[in-house]
C-alpha positions as CSV (number, residue, x, y, z in Angstrom):
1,X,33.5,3.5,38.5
2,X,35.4,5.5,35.6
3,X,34.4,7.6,33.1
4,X,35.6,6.5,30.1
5,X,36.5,8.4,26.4
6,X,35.8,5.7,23.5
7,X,37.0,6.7,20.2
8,X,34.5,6.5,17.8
9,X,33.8,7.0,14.0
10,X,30.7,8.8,12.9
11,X,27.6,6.7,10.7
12,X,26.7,7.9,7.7
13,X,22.7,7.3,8.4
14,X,21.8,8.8,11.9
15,X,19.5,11.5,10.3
16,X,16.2,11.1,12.6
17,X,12.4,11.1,10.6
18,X,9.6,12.6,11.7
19,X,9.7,10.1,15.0
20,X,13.5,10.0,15.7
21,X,16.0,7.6,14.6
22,X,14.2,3.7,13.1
23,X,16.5,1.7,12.2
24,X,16.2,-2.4,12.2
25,X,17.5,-3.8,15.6
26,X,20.7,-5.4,14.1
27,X,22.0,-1.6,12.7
28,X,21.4,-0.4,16.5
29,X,23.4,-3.4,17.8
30,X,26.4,-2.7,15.3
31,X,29.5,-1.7,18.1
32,X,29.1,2.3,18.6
33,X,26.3,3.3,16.8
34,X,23.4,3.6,19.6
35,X,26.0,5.3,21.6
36,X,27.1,7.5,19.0
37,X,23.4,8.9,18.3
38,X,23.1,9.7,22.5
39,X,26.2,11.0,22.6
40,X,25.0,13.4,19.6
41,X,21.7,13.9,21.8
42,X,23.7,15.1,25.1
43,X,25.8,17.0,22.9
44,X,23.6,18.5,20.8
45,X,21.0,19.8,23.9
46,X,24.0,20.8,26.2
47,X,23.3,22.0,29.4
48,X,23.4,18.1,30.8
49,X,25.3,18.8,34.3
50,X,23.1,18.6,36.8
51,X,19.9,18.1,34.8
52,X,16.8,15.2,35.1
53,X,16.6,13.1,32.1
54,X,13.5,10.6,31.4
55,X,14.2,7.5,29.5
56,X,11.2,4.5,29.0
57,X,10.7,2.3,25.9
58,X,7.9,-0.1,24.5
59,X,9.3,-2.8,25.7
60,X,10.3,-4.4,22.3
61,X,14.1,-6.1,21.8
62,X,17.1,-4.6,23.0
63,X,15.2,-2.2,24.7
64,X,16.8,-3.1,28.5
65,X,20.4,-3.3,27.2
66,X,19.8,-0.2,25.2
67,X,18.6,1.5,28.4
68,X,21.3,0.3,30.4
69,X,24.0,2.1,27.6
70,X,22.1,5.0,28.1
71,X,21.7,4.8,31.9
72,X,25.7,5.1,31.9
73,X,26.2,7.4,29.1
74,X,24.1,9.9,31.0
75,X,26.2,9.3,34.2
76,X,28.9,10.3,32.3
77,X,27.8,13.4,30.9
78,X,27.0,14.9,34.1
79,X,23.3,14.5,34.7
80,X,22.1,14.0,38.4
81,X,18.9,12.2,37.9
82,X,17.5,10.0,35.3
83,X,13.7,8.4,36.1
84,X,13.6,5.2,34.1
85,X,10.3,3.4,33.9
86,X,10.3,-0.2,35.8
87,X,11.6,-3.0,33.3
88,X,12.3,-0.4,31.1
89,X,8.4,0.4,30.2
90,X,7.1,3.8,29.6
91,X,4.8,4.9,27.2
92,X,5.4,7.5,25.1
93,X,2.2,9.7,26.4
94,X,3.3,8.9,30.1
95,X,7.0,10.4,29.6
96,X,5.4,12.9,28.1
97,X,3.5,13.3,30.8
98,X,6.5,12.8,33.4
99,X,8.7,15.1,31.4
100,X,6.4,18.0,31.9
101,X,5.0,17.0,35.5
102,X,8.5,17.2,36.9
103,X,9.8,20.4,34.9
104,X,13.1,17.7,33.3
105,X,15.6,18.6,30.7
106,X,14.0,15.9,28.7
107,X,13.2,12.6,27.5
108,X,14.7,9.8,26.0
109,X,12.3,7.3,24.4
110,X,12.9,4.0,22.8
111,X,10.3,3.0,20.5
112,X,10.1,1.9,16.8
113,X,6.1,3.0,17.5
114,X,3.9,0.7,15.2
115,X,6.9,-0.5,13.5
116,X,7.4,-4.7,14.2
117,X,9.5,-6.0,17.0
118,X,12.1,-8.9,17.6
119,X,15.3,-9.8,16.9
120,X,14.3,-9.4,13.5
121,X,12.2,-6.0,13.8
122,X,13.1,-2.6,14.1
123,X,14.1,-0.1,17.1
124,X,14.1,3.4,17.3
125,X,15.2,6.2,19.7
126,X,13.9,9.2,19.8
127,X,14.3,13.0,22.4
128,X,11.6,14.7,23.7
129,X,12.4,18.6,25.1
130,X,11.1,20.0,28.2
131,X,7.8,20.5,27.1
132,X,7.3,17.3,26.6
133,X,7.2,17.0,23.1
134,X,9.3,15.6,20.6
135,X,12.5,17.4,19.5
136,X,11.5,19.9,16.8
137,X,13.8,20.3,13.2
138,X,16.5,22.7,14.8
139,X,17.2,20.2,17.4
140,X,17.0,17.2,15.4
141,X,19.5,18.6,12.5
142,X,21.9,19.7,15.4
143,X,21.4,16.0,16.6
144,X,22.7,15.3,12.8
145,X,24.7,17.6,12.3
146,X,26.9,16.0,15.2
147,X,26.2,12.6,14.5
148,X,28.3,13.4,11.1
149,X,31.3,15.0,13.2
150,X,31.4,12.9,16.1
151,X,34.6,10.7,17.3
152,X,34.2,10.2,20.5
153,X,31.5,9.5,23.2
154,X,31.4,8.8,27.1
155,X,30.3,6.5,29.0
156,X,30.4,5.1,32.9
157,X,32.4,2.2,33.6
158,X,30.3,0.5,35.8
159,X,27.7,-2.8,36.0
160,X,24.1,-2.9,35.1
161,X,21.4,-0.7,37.1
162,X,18.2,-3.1,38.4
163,X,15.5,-1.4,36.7
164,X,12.9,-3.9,37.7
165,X,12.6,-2.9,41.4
166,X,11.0,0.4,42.4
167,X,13.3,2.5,43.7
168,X,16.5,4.8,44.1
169,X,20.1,4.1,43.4
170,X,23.2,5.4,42.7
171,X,25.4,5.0,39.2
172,X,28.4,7.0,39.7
173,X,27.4,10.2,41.2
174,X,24.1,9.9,39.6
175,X,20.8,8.9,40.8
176,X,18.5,6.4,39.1
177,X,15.0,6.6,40.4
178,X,12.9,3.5,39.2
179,X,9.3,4.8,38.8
180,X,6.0,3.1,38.2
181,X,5.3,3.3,34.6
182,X,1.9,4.0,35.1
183,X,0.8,6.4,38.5
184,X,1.5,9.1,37.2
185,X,-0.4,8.9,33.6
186,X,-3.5,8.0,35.6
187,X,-3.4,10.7,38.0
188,X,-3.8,12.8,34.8
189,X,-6.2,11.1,33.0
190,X,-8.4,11.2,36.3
191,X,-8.4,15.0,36.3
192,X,-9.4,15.0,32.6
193,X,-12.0,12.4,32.8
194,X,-15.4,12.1,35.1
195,X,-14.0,8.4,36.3
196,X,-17.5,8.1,38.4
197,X,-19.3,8.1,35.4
198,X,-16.9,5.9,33.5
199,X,-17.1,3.4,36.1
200,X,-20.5,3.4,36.5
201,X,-21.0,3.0,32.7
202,X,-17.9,0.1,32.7
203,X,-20.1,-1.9,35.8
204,X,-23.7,-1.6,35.1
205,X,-23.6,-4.7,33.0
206,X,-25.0,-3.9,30.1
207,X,-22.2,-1.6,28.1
208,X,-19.6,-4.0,27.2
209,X,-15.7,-2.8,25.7
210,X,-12.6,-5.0,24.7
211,X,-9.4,-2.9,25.0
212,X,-6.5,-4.8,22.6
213,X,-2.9,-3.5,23.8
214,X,-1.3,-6.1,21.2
215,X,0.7,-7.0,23.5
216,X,2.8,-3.7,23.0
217,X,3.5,-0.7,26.0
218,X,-0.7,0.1,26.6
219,X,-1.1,-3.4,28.9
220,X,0.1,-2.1,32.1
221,X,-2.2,0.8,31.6
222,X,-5.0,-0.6,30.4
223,X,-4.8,-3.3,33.2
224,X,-4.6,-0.8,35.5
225,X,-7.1,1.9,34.9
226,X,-10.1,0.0,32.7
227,X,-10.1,-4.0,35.0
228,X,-8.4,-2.3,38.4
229,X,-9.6,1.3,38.4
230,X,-12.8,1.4,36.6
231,X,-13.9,-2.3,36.9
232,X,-14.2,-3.4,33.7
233,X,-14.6,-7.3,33.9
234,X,-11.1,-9.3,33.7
235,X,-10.3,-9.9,30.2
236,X,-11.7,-6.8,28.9
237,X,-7.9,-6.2,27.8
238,X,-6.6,-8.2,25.3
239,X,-3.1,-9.1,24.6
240,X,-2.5,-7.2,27.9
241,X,1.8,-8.4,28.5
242,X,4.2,-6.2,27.1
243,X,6.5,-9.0,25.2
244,X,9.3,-8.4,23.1
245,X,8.1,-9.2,19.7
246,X,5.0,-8.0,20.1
247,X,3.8,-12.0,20.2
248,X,4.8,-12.0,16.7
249,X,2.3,-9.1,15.7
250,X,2.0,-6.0,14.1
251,X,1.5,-3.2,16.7
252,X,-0.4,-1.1,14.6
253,X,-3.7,-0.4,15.4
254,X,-5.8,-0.5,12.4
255,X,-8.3,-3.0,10.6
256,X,-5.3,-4.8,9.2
257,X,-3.2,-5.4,11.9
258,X,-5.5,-5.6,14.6
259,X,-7.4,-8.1,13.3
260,X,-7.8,-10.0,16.6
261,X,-10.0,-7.3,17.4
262,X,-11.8,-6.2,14.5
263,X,-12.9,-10.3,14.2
264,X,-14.5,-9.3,17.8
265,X,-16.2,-6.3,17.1
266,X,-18.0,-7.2,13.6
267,X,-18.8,-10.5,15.1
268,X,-21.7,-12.4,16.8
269,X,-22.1,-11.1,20.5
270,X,-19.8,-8.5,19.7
271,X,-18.6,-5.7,22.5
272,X,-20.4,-2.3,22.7
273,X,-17.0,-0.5,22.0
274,X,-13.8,-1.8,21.3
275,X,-10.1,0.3,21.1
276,X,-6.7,-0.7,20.0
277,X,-3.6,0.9,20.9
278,X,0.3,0.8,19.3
279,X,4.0,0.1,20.2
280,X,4.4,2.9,22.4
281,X,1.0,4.1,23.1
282,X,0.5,7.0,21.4
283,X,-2.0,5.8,18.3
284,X,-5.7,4.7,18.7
285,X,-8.5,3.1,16.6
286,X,-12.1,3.6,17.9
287,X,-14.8,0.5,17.1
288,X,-18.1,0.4,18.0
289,X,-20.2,-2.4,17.5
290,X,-19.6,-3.4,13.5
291,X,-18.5,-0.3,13.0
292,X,-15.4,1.6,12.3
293,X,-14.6,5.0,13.6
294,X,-11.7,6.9,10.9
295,X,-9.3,8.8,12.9
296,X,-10.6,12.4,11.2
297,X,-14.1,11.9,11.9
298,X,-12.7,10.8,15.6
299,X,-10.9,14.0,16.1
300,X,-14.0,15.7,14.6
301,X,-16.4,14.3,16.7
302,X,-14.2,14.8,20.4
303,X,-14.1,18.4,19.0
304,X,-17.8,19.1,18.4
305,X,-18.5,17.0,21.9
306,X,-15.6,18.6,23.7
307,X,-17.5,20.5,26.5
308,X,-19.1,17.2,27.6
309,X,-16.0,16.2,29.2
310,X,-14.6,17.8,32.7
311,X,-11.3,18.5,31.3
312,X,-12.5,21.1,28.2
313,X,-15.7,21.9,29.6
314,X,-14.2,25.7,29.1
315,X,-14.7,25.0,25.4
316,X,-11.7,24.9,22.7
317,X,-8.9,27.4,22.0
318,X,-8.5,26.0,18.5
319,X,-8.1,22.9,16.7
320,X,-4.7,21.3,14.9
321,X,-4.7,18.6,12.1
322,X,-2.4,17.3,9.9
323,X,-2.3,18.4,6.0
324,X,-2.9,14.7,5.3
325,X,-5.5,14.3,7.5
326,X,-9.1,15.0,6.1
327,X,-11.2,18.3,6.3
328,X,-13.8,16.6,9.0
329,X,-12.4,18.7,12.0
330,X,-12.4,22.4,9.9
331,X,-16.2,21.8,9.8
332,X,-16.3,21.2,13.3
333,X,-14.1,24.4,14.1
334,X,-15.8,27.0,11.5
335,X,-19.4,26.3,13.6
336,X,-17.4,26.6,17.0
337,X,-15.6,30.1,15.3
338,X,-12.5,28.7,16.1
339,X,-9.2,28.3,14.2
340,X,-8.4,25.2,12.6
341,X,-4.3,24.4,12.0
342,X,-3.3,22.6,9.2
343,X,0.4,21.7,9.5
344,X,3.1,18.9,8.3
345,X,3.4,15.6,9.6
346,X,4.7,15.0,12.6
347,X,3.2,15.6,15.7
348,X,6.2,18.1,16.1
349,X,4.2,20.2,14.6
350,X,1.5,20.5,17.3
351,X,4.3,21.7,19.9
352,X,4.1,25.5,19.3
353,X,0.3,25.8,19.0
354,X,-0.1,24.2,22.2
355,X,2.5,26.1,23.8
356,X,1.1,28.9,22.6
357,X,-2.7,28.4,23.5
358,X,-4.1,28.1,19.8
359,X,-4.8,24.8,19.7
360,X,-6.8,22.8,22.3
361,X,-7.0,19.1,20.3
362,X,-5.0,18.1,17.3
363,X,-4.7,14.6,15.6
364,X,-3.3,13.0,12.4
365,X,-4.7,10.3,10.2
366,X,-2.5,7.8,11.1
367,X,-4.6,7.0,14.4
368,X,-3.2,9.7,16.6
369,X,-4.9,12.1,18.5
370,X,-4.4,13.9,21.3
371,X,-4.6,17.6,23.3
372,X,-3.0,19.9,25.4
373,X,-2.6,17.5,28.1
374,X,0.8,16.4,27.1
375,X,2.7,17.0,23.5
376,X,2.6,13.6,22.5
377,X,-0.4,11.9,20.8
378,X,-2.4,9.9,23.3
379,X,-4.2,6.5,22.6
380,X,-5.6,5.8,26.1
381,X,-6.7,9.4,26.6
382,X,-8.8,9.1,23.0
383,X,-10.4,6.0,24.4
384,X,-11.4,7.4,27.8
385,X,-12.6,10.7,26.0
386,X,-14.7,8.3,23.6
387,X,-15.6,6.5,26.7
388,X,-17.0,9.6,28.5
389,X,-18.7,11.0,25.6
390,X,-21.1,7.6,25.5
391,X,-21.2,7.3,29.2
392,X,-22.9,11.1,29.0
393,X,-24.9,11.2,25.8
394,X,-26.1,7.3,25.9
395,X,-25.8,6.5,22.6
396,X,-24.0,3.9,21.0
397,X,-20.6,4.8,18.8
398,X,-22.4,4.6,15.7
399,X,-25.5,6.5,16.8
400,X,-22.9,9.4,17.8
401,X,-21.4,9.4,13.9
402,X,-23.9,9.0,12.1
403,X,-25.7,12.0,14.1
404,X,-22.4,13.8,13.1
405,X,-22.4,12.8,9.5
406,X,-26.1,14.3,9.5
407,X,-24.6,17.9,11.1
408,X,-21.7,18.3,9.1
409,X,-21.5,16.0,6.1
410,X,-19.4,12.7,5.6
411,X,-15.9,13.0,4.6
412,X,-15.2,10.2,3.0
413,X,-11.4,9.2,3.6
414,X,-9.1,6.4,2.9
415,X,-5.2,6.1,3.1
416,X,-3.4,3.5,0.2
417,X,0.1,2.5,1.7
418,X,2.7,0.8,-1.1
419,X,4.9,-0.4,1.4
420,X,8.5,-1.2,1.1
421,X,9.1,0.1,-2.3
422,X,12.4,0.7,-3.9
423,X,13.5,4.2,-2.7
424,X,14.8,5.0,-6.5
425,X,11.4,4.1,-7.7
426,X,9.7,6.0,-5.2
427,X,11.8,9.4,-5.7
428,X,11.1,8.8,-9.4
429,X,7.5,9.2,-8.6
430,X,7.3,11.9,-6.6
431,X,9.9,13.9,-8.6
432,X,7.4,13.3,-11.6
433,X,4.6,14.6,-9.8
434,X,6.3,17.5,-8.9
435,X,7.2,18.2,-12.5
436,X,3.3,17.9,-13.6
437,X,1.6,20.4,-10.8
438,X,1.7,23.6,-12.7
439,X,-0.4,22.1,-15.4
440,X,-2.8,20.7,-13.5
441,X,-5.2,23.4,-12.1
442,X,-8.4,23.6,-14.7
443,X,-7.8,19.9,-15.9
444,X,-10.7,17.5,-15.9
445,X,-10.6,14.6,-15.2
446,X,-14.1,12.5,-15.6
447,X,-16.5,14.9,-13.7
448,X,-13.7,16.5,-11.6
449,X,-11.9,19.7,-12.3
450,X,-8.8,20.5,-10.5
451,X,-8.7,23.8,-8.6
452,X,-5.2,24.0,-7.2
453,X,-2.1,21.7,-7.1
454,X,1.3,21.9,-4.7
455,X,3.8,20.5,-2.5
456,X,2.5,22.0,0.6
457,X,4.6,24.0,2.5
458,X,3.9,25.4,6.3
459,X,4.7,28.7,8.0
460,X,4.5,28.2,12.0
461,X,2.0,30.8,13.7
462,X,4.0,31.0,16.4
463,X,7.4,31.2,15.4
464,X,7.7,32.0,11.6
465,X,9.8,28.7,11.0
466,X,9.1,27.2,7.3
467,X,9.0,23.7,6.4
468,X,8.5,22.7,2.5
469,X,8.4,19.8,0.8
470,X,5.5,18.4,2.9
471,X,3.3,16.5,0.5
472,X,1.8,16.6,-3.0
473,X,-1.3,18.5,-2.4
474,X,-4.2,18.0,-5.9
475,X,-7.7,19.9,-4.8
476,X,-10.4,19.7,-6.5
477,X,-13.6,21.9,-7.0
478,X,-15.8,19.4,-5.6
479,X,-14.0,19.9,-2.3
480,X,-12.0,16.6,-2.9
481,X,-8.8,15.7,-2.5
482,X,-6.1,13.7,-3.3
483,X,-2.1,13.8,-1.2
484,X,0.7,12.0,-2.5
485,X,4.0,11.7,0.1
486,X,6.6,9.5,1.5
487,X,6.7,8.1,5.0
488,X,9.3,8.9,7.1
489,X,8.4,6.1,9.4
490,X,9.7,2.4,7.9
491,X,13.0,1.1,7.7
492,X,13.1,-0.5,4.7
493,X,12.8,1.0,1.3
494,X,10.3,4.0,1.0
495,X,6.3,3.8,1.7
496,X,4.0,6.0,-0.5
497,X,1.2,7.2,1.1
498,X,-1.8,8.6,-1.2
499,X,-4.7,9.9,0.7
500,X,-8.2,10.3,-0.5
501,X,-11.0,12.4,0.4
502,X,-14.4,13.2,-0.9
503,X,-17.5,15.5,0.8
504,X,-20.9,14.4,0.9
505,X,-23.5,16.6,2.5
506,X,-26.4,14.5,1.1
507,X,-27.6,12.2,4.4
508,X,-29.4,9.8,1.7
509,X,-25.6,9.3,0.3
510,X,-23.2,8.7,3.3
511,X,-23.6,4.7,3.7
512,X,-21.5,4.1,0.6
513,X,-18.8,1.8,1.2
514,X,-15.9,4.1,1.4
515,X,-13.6,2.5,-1.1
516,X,-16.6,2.5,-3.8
517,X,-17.4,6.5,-2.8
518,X,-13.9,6.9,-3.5
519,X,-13.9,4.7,-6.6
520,X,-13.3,7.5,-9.3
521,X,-10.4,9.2,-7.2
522,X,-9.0,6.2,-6.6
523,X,-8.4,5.6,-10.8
524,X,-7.5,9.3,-10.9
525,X,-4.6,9.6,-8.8
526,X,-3.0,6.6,-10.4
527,X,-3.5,8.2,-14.0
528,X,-2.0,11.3,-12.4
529,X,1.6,9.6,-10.5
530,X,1.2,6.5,-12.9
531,X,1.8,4.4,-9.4
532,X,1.6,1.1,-10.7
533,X,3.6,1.6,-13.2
534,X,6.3,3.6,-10.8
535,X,6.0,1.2,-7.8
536,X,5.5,-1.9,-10.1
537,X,2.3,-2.9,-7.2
538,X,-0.8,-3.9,-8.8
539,X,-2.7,-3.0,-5.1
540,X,-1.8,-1.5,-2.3
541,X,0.3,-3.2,0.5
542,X,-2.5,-1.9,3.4
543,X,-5.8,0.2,3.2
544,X,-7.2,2.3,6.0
């Protein structure tokens, strides 16, 4: 085995999102350009000789050979041990988890997250630091910075590691230790979770949950800890096998995409609870029987019920959202007298809060949630915290929300996606917005008065690093709101994401259908970013 210098020329389009690198699986197979964006990692952490690396994936195409590059890229930069989940799988909650329960360097994880799979799909790649969480801005831009430069990379000159066999072996002077994907995960959700109460609540025959893994990274785990540990009945996981292409699916957990599951839940004989999970593992929805739990109300409601649980039975330090993400939780924090965070997008975000002991539990709209446990989001750990809320306060799921609603008001909240737009179109739009904000405050439109209007910016508690640019923010004296921003998440053209909120205090008004309570704001924001005429959409691509 030989260590071998390749000559390389840099790509132009290595920059990574708010989730790494996504690109469509046929850029990453183009000759150098996977190896050029590790070798830009290794270079741009430093400090590889002699270090522990993590690497795992979803499971989706070109996920083995891409670990297999890696495997020897990292025996050639002088790390000593790299654990690599067995076939490859790890989800992104359990490498955090791994990452921080064995003090490593880092992580390297492959997922395109909720992004489709196959030959035709996308792949992503993405480094978590030694707290577990992803790689924060300064990292990622020196990642970029020496994608731009770079023109050569290394790699091991050697055959392919088994990675579907549990155990060690050597790759050059390296050591690759094949773990189980899964052990270590559930050891930590057991010392979160009151497992005796959640088994007897899974067994007693009359509480019934369907678990839909969309046949994405959450099946091993699900298998393991809801039909194996628990002893929920077999079957209670749906589209349990990891394949490649997601069976031709959309691993995004939401009433769209998971529609296997929704058609279950709103159906005749449906389950008491139902929970779907993404590509990688780290987003959640939450179903009870016909009915739909939003992600901010789900945050909300694991806040307010917090000390029900074994794991934050010591109460909260604070709680984190994302600016997108609506007010439900700051309800939740001002009666607890806690602090409530709002930051950017990107779970990122969350790293310094939690490191610091602000925040306890933080979550985003886009079906993440999540705690100090790791610093990832966490779609398993949502579901068994949901799971041990109803196995102590023996109520059904929408008993629980609507008993919340009736405490602290309903926020009503939708998210409009115009998918796959052209990017010109959509920097048009935002670039107009931007140019109308200063007039808005005091303008009324229909019985709504604006009250402020910006593109949000963030100042980190922690360490006084600034991040602008994060969204179109338009308030409203009502309490509404509307957010305009682009996704950094797709691969093809740009997605505009407008969000819409709405509060309503009055219990005799919260069982409006949400996109009817949300009718007026709805018009308004496309009279205010004129989005069918910029997008050139007549509806919306998906609606949560």
């Amino acid at each position: 085995m030989t260590i071998q210098t390749i000559a390389t020329t840099p790509f132009s389009d290595q920059k990574p999102g708010t989730s790494g690198l996504r690109k469509a699986v046929s850029v990453f197979q183009q000759p150098h350009y996977l190896e050029n964006f590790v070798q830009s990692i290794f270079d741009a952490i430093g400090n590889c000789t002699g270090a522990t690396l993590v690497l795992g994936g979803d499971g989706r195409f070109y996920n083995r050979q891409a670990i297999q590059i890696i495997l020897k890229m990292a025996a050639a930069n002088g790390f000593s041990l790299v654990k690599v989940g067995q076939r490859g799988i790890l989800s992104t909650p359990a490498t955090s988890c791994v990452i921080r329960k064995y003090h490593t360097l880092g992580g390297i994880i492959l997922s395109a997250s909720h992004n489709p799979g196959g030959p035709n799909g996308d792949f992503g790649i993405k480094y978590n630091i030694g707290n577990g969480g992803p790689a924060p801005e300064k990292i990622t831009e020196a990642i970029y910075a020496r994608s731009k430069v770079i023109d050569t990379y290394k790699i091991l000159d050697s055959q392919d590691v088994n990675i579907d066999t549990l155990g060690e072996t050597k790759l050059g002077s390296m050591t690759v230790e094949v773990i189980d994907s899964v052990s270590d995960y559930q050891a930590l959700m057991e010392s979160l979770f009151d497992f005796d109460a959640l088994q007897q609540l899974l067994t007693n025959g009359k509480f019934r949950i369907c678990i839909d893994a969309l046949h994405a990274v959450t099946g091993p785990y699900a298998h393991a800890i809801f039909e194996k540990r628990l002893g929920a009945p077999v079957g209670t996981v749906m589209n349990g096998v990891p394949l490649e292409d997601f069976g031709g699916g959309h691993p995004d957990p939401n009433l769209v995409y998971a529609h296997d599951l929704v058609e279950r839940l709103f159906g005749e004989y449906a389950p008491d609870f139902g929970a779907a999970s993404d590509g990688d593992g780290d987003r959640n929805m939450i179903l009870g029987r016909k009915f739909f739990v939003t992600p901010s109300d789900s945050l909300a409601i694991l806040a307010a019920n917090a000390t029900l649980v074994p794991g934050y039975a010591g109460g909260l330090a604070g709680i984190a959202r994302s600016m997108p993400t609506s007010q439900a939780p700051d309800r939740v924090a001002a009666k607890l007298g806690i602090d409530c965070y709002e930051t950017p997008t990107g779970w990122k975000f969350f790293g310094n809060l939690l490191d610091a002991g602000k925040a306890t539990l933080c979550g985003e709209e886009s079906f993440g949630t999540g705690s100090n446990h790791i610093r990832e989001k966490d779609g398993l750990w949502a579901v068994l915290f949901w799971l041990n809320i109803l196995a102590v306060r023996q109520q059904s799921v929408e008993e629980i929300v609507r008993a919340h609603w009736q405490e602290y008001g309903r926020n009503y909240y939708s998210r409009h996606d115009y998918e796959a737009i052209d990017s010109q179109r959509a920097d048009t739009l935002m670039k107009n917005l931007q140019g109308i904000l200063p007039s808005l405050p005091g303008k009324k439109y229909g019985s709504y008065e604006v009250e402020y209007s910006d593109n949000f910016s963030y100042t980190d508690p922690v360490d006084g690093s600034v991040s602008t640019n994060q969204g179109v923010r338009i308030g409203f004296t009502d309490g509404s709101r509307i957010v305009f921003r682009l996704s950094g998440t797709g691969t093809q053209g740009a997605t505009l994401r407008v969000y819409l909120e709405s509060y309503e205090p009055d219990v005799s008004k919260q069982d409006i259908e949400t996109q009817q309570a949300l009718g007026d704001l709805i018009q308004i924001a496309d009279e205010i970013a004129q989005i069918k005429v910029n997008t050139g959409m007549d509806k919306p691509t998906v609606i949560t």
